[in-house]
PDB file of N, CA, C and O in Angstrom:
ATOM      1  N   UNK A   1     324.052  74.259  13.238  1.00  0.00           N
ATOM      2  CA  UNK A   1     323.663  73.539  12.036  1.00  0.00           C
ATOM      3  C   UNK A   1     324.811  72.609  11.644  1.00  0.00           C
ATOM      4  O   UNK A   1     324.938  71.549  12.256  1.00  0.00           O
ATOM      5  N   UNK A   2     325.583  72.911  10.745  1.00  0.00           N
ATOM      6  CA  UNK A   2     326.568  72.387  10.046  1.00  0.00           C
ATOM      7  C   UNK A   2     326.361  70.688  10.867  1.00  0.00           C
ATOM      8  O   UNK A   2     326.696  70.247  11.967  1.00  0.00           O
ATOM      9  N   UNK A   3     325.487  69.975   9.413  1.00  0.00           N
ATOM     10  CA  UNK A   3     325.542  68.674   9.021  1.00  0.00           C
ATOM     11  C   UNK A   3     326.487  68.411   7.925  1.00  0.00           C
ATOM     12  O   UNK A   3     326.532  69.182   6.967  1.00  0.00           O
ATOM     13  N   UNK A   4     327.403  67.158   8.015  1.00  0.00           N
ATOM     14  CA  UNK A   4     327.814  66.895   6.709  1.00  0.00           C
ATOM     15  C   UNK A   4     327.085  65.001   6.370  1.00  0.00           C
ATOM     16  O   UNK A   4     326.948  63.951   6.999  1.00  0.00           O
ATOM     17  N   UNK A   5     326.799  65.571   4.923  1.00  0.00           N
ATOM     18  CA  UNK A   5     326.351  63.987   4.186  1.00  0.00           C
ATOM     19  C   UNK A   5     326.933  62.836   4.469  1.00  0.00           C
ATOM     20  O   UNK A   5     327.712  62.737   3.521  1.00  0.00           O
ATOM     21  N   UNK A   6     327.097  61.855   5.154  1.00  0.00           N
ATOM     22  CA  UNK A   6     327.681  60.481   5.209  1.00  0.00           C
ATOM     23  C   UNK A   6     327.220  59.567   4.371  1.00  0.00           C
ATOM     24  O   UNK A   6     328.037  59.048   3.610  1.00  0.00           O
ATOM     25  N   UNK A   7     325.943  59.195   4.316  1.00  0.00           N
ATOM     26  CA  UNK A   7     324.998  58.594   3.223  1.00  0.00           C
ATOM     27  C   UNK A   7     324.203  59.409   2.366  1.00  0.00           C
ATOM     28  O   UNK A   7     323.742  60.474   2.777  1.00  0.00           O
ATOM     29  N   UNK A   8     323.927  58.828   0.739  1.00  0.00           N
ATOM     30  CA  UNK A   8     322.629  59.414   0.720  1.00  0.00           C
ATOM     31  C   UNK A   8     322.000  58.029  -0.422  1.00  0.00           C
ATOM     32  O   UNK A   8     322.551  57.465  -1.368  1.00  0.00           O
ATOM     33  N   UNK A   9     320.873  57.884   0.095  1.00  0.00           N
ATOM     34  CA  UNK A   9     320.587  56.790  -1.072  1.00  0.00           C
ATOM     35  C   UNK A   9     319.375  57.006  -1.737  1.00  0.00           C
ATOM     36  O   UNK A   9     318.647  57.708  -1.035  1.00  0.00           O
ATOM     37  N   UNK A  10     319.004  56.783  -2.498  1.00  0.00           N
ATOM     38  CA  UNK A  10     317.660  56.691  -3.661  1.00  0.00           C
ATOM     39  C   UNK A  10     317.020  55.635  -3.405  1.00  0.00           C
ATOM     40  O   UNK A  10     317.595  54.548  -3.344  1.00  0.00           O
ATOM     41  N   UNK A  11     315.702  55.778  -3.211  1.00  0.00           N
ATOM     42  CA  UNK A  11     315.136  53.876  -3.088  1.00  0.00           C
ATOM     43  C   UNK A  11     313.527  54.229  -4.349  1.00  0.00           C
ATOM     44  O   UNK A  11     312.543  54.965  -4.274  1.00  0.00           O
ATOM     45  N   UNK A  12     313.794  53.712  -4.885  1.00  0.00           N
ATOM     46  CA  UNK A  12     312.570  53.799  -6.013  1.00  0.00           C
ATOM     47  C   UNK A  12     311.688  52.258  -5.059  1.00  0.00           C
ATOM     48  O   UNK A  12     312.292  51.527  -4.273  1.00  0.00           O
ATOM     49  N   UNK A  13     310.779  52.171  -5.284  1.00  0.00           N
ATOM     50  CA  UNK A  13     309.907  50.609  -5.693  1.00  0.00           C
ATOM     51  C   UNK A  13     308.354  51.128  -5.226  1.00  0.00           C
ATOM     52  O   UNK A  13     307.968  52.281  -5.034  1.00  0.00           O
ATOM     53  N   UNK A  14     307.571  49.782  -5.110  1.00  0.00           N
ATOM     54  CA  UNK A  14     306.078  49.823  -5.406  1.00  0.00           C
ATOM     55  C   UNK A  14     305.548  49.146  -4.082  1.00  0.00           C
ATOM     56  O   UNK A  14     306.192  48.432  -3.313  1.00  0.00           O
ATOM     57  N   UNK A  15     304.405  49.481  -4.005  1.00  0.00           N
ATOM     58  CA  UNK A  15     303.352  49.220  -3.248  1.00  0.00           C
ATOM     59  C   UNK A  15     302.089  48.828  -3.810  1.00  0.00           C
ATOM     60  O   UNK A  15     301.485  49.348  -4.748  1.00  0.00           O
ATOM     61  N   UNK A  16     301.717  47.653  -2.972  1.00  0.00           N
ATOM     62  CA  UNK A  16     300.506  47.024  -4.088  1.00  0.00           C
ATOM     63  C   UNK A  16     299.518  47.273  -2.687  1.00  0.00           C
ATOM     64  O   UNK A  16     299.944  47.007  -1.563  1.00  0.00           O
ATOM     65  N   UNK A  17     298.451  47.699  -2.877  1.00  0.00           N
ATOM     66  CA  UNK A  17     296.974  47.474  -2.180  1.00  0.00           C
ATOM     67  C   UNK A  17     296.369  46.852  -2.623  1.00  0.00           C
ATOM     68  O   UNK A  17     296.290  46.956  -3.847  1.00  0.00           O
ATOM     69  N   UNK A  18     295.546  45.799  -1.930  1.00  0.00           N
ATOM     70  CA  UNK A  18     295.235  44.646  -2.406  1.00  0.00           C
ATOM     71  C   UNK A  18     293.427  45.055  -2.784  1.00  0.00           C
ATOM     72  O   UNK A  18     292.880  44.448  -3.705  1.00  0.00           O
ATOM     73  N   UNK A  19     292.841  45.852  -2.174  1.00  0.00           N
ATOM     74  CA  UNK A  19     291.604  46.572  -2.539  1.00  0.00           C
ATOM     75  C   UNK A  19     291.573  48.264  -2.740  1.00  0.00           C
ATOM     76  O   UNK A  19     292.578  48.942  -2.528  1.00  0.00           O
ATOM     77  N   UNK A  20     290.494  48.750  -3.106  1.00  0.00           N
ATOM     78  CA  UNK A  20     290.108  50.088  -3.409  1.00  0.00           C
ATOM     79  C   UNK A  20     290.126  50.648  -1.994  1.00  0.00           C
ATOM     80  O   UNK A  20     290.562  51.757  -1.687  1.00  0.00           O
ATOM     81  N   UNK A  21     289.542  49.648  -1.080  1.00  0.00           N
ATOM     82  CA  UNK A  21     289.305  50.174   0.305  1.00  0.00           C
ATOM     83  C   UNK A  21     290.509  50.188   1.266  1.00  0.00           C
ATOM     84  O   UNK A  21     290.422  51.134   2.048  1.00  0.00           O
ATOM     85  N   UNK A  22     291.398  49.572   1.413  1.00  0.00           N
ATOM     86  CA  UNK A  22     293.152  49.683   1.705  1.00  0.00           C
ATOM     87  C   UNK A  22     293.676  50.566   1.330  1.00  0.00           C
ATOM     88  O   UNK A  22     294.494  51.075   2.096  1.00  0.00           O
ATOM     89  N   UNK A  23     293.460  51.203  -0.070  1.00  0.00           N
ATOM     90  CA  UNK A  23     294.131  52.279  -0.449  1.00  0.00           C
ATOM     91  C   UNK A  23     293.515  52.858  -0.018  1.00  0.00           C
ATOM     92  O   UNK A  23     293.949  52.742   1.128  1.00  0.00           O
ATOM     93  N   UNK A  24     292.223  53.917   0.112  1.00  0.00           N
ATOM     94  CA  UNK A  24     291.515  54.713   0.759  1.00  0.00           C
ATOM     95  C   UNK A  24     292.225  54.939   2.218  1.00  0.00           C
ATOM     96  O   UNK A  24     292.722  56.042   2.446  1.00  0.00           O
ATOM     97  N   UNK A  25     292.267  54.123   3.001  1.00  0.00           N
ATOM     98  CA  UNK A  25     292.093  53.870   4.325  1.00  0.00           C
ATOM     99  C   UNK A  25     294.347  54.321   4.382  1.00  0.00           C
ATOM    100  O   UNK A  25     294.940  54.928   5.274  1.00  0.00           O
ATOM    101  N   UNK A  26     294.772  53.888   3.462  1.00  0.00           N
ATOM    102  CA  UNK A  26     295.829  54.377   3.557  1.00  0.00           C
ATOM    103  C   UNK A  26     295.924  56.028   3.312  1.00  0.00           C
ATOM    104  O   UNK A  26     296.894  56.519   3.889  1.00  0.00           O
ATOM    105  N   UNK A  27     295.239  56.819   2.690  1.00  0.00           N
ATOM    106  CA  UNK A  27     295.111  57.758   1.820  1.00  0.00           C
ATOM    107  C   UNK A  27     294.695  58.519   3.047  1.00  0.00           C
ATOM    108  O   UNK A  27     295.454  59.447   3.327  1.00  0.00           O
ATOM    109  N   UNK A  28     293.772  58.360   3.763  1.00  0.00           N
ATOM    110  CA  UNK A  28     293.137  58.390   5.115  1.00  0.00           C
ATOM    111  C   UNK A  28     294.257  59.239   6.543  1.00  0.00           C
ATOM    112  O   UNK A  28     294.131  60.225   7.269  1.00  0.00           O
ATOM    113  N   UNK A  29     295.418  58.039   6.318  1.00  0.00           N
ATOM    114  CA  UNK A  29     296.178  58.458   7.417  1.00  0.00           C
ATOM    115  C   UNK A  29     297.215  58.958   6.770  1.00  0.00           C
ATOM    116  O   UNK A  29     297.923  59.238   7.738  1.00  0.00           O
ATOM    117  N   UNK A  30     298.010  59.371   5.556  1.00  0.00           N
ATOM    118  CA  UNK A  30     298.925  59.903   5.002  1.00  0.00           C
ATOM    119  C   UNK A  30     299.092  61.488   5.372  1.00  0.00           C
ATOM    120  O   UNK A  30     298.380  62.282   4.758  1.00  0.00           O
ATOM    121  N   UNK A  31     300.161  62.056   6.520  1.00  0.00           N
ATOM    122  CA  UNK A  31     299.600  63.383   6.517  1.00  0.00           C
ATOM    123  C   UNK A  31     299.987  64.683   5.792  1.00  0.00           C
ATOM    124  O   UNK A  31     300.076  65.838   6.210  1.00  0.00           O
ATOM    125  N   UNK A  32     300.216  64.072   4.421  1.00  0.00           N
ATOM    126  CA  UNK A  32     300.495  65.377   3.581  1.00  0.00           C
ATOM    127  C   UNK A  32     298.799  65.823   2.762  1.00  0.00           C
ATOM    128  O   UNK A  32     298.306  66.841   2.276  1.00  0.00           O
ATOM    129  N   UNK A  33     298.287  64.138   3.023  1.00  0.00           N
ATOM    130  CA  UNK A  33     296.450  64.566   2.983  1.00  0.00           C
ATOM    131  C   UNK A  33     295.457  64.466   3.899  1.00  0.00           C
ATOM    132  O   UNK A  33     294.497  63.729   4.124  1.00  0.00           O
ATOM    133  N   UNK A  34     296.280  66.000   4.633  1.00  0.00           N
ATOM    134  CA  UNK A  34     294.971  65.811   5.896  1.00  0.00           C
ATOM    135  C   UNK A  34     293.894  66.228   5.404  1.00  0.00           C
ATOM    136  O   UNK A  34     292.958  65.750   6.045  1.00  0.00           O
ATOM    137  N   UNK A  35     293.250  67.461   3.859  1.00  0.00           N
ATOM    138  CA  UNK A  35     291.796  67.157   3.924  1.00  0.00           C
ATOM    139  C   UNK A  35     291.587  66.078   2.815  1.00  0.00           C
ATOM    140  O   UNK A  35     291.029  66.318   1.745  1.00  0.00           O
ATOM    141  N   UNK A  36     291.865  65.411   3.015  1.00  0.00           N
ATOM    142  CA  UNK A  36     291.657  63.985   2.293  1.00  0.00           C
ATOM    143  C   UNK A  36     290.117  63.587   2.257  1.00  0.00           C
ATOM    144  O   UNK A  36     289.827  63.191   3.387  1.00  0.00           O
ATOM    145  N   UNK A  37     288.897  63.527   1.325  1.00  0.00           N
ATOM    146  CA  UNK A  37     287.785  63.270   1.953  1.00  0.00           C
ATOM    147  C   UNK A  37     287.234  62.367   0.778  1.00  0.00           C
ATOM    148  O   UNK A  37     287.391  62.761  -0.378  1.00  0.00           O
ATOM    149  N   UNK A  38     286.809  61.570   0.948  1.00  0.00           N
ATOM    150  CA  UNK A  38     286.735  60.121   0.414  1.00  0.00           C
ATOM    151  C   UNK A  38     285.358  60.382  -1.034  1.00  0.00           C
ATOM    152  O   UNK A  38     285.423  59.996  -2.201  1.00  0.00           O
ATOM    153  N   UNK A  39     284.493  60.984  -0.494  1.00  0.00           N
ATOM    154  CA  UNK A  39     283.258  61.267  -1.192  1.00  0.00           C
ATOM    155  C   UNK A  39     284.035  62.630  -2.484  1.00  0.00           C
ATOM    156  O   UNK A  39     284.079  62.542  -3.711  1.00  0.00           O
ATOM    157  N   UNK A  40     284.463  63.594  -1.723  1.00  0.00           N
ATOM    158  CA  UNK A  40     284.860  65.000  -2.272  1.00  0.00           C
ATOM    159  C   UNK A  40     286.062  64.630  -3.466  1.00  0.00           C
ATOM    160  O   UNK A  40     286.039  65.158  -4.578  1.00  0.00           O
ATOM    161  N   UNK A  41     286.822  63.907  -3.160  1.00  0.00           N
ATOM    162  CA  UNK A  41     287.975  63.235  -4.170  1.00  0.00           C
ATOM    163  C   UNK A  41     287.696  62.048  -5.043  1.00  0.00           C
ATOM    164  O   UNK A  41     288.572  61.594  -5.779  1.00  0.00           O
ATOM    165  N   UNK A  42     286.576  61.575  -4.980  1.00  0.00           N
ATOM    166  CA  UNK A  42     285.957  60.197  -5.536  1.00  0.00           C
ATOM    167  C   UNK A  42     286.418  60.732  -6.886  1.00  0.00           C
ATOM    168  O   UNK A  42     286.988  59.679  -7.174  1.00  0.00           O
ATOM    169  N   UNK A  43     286.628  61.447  -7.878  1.00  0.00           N
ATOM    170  CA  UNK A  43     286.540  61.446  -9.230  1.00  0.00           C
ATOM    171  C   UNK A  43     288.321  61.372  -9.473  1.00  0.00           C
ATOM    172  O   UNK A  43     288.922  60.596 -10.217  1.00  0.00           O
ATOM    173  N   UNK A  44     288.903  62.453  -8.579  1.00  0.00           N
ATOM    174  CA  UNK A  44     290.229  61.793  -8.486  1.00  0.00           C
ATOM    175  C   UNK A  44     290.795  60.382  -8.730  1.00  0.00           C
ATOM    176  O   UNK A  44     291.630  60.001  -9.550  1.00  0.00           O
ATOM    177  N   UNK A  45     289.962  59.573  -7.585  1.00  0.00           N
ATOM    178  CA  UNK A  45     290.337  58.687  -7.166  1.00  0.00           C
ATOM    179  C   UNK A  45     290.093  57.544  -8.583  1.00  0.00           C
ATOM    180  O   UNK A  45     290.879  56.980  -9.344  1.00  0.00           O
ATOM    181  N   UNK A  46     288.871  57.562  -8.477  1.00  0.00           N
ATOM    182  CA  UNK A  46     288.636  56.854  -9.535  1.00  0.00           C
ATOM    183  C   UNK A  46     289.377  57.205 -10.782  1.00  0.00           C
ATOM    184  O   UNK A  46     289.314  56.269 -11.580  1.00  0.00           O
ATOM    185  N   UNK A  47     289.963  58.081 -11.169  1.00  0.00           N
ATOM    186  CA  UNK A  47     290.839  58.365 -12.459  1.00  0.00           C
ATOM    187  C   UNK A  47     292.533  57.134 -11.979  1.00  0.00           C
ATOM    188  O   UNK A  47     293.131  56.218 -12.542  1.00  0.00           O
ATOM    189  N   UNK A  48     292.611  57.604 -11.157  1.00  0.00           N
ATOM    190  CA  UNK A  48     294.218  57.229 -10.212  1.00  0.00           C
ATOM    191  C   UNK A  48     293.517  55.224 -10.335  1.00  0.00           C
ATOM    192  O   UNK A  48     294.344  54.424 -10.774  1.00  0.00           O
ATOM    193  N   UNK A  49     292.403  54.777 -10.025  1.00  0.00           N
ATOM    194  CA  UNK A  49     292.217  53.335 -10.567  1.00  0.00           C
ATOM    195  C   UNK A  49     292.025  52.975 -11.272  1.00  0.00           C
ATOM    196  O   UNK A  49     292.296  51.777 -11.183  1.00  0.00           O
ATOM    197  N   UNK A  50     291.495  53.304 -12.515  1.00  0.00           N
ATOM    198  CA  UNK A  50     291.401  53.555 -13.814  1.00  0.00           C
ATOM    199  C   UNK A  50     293.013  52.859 -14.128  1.00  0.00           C
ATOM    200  O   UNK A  50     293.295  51.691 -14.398  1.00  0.00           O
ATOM    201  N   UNK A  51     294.082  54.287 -13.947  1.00  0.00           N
ATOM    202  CA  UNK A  51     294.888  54.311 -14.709  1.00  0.00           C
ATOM    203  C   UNK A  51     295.880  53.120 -13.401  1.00  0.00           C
ATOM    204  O   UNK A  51     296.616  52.316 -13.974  1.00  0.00           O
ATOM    205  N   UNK A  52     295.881  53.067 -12.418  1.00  0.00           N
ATOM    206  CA  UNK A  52     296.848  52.158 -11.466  1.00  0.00           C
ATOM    207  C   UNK A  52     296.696  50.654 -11.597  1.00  0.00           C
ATOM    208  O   UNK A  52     297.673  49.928 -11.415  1.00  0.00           O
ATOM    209  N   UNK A  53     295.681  50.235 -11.860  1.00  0.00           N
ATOM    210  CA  UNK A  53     294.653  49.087 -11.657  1.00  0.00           C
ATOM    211  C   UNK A  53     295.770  47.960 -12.351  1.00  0.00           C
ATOM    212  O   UNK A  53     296.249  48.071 -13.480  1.00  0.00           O
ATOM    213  N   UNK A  54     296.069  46.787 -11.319  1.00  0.00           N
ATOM    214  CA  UNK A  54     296.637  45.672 -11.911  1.00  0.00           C
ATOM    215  C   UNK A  54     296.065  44.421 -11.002  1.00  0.00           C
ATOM    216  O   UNK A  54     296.300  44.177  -9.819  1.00  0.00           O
ATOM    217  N   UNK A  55     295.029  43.530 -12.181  1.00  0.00           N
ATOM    218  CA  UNK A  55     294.091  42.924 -11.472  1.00  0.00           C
ATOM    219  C   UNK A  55     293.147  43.432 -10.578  1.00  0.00           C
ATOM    220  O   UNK A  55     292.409  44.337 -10.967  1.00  0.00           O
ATOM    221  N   UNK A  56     293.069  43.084  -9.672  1.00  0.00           N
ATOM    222  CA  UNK A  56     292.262  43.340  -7.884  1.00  0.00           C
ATOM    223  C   UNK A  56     293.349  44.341  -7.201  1.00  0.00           C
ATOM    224  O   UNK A  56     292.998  44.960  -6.196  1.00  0.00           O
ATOM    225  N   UNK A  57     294.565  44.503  -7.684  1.00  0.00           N
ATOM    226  CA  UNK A  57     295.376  45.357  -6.713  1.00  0.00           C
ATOM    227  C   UNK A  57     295.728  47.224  -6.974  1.00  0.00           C
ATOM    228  O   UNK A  57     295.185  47.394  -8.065  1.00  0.00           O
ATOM    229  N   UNK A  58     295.931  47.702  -6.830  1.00  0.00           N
ATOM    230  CA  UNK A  58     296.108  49.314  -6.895  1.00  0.00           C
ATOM    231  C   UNK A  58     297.394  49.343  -6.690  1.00  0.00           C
ATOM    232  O   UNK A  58     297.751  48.848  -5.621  1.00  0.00           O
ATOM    233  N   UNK A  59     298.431  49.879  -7.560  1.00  0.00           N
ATOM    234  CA  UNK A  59     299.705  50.245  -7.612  1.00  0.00           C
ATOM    235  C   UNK A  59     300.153  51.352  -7.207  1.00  0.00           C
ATOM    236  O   UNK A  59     299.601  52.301  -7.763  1.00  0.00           O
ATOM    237  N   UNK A  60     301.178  51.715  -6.226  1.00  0.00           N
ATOM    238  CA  UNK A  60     301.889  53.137  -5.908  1.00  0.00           C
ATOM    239  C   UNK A  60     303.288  52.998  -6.053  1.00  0.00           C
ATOM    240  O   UNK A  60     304.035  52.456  -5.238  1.00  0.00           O
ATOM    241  N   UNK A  61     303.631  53.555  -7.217  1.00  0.00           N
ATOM    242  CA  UNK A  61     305.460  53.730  -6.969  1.00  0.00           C
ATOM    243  C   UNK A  61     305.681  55.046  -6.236  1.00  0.00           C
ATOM    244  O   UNK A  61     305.114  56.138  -6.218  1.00  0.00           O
ATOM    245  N   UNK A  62     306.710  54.511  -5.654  1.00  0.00           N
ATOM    246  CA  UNK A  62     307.136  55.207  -3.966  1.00  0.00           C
ATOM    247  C   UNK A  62     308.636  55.716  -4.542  1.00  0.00           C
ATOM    248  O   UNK A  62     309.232  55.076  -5.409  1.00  0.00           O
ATOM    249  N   UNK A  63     309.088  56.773  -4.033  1.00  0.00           N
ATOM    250  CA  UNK A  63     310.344  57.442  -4.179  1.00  0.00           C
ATOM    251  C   UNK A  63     310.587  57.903  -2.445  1.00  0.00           C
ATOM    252  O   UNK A  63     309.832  58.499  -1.677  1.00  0.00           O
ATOM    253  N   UNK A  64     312.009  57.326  -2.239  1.00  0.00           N
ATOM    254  CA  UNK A  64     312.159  58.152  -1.401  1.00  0.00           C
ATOM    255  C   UNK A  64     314.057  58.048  -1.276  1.00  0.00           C
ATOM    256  O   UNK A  64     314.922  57.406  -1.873  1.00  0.00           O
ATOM    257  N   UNK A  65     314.042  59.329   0.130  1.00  0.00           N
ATOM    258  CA  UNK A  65     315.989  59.774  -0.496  1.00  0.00           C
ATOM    259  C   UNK A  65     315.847  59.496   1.008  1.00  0.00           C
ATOM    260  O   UNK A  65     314.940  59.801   1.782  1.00  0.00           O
ATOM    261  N   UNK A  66     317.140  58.752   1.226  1.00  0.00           N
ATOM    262  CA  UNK A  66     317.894  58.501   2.893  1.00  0.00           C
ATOM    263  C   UNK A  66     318.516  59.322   3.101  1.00  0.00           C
ATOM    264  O   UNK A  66     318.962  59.697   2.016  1.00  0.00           O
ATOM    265  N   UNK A  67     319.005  60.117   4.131  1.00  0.00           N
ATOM    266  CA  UNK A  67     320.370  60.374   4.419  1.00  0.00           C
ATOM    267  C   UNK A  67     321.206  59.978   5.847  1.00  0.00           C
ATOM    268  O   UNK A  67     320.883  60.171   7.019  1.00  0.00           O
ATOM    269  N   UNK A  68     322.057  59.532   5.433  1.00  0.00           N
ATOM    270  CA  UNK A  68     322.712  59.778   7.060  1.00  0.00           C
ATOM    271  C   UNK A  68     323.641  61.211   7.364  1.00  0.00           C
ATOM    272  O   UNK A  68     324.171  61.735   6.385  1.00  0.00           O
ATOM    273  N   UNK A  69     323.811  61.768   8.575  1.00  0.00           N
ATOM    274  CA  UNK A  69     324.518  63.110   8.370  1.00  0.00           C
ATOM    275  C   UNK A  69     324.815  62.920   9.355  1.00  0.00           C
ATOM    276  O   UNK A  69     324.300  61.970   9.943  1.00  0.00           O
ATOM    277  N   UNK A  70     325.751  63.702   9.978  1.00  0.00           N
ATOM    278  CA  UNK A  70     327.015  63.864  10.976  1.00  0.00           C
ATOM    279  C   UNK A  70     327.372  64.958  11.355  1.00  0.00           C
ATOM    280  O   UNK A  70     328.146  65.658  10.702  1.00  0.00           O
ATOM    281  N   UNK A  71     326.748  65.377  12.745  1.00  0.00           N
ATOM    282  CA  UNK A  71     327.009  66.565  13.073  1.00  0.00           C
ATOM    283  C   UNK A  71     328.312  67.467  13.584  1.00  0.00           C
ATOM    284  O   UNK A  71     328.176  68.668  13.820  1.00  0.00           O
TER     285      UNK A  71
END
């Protein structure tokens, strides 16, 4: 084991889908939702556009942590 931290960075920002059906189709191949099912989550979904909705596009703010490590 024994990694030590060299980097670590924070990256906040957004993702715009330009339709309902892009996001779906992204939602689709994401695999932390493999039973992802389009009909079965529709009320979800529609709450999440409701509240995301800017213009024609669907908003996702994205978080994610880098690291570099050094074995």
């Amino acid at each position: 084991m024994g990694f030590k931290i060299v980097v670590m960075k924070d990256y906040m920002y957004t993702e715009y889908y330009l339709s309902k059906h892009e996001f779906v189709i992204f939602l689709q191949g994401v695999p932390i939702f493999e039973d992802f099912d389009f009909e079965k989550d529709k009320k979800y979904l529609n709450k999440y556009f409701s509240e995301f909705m800017q213009g024609d596009n669907i908003v996702l703010s994205r978080h994610r942590v880098v690291y570099v490590v050094q074995k």
